[in-house]
C-alpha positions in Angstrom: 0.0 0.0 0.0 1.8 3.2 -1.1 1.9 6.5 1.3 -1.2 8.3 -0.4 -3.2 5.2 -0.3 -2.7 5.3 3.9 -3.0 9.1 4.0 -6.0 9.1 2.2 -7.8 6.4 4.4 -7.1 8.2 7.3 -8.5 11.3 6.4 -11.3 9.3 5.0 -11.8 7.3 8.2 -11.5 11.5 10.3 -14.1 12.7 8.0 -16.5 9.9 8.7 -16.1 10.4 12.4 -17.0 14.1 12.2 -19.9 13.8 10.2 -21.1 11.1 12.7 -20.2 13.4 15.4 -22.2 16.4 13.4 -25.4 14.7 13.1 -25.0 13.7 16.8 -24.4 17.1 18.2 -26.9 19.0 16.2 -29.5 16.0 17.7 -28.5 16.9 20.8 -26.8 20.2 21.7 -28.1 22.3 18.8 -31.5 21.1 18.5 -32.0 22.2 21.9 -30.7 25.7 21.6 -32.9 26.5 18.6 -36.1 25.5 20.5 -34.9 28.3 23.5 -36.3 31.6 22.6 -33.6 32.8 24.1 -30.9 31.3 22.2 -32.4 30.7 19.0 -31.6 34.0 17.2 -27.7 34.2 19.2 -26.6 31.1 16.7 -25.2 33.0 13.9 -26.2 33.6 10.1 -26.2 30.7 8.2 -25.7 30.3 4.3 -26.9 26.3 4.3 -29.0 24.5 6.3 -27.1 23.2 9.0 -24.3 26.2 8.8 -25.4 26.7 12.8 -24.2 23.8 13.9 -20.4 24.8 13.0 -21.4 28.2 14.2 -22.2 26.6 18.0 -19.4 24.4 17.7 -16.6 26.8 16.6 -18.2 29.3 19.6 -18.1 26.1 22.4 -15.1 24.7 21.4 -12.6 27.5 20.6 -11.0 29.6 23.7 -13.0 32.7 24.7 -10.7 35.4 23.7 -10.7 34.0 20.3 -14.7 34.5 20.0 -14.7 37.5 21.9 -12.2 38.7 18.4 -14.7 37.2 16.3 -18.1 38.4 18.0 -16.4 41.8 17.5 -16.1 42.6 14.1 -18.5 43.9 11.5 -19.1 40.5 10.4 -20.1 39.1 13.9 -23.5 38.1 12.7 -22.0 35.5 11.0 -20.7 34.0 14.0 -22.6 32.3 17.7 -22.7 34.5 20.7 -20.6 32.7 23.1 -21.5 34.3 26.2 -25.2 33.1 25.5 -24.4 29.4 24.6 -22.2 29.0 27.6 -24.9 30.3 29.8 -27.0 27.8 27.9 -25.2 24.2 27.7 -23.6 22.5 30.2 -20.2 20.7 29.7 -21.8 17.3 28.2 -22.6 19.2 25.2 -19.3 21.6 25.4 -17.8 18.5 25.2 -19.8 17.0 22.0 -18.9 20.3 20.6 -14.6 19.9 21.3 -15.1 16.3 20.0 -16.9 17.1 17.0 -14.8 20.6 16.7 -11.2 18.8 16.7 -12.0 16.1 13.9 -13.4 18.5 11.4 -10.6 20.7 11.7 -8.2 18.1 11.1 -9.9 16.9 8.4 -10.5 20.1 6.6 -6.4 20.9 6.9 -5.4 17.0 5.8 -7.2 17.4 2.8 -6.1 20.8 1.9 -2.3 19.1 2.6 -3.5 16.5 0.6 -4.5 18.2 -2.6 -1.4 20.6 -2.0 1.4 17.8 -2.4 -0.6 15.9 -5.0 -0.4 19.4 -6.8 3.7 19.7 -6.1 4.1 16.2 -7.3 5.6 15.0 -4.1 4.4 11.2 -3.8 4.8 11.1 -8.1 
């Protein structure tokens, strides 16, 4: 099995495990916050359906100085109120959030590594 093969399969096998984790924490954590009255309106714009979901996990899972950044530009409508959704979850679903979070990431930057050294030729 040559070195693409493998590094494929593993981002493969991340990807799967996100989305898995996705459909889990919008059951769970992000149903729940559109239903409050109170929360439903803090969970950012989103473009697709669904878009929330990476909006309430990007605001649960990065450190709070990083959304206070983001929750302070011109674009923050784009983005969760933090504040709110801490005041709102408890750390069951702050952690569904970090562990669906963390694997999307890394997914997202192996296959952007992935398509960059197919491009420079590396594993020709």
């Amino acid at each position: 099995m040559s070195t693409p093969s493998i590094l494929f399969g593993i981002t493969l096998l991340t990807c799967m495990f996100s989305l898995v984790m996705c459909v889990i924490f919008g059951q769970v954590t992000v149903r729940k916050l559109r239903k409050n009255p109170q929360t439903k309106d803090a969970l950012g714009m989103g473009f697709i359906s669904g878009w929330d979901i990476l909006n309430v996990a990007q605001a649960l899972s990065t450190p709070r100085s990083w959304s206070k950044k983001l929750e302070s530009t011109p674009l923050s409508f784009l983005h969760a109120n933090s504040d709110l959704l801490f005041e709102h979850t408890n750390r069951f679903d702050r952690f569904l959030a970090l562990i669906f979070w963390i694997p999307f990431l890394m997914t997202s930057i192996m296959c952007l590594a992935l398509v960059m050294v197919d491009f420079l030729g590396i594993f020709d």
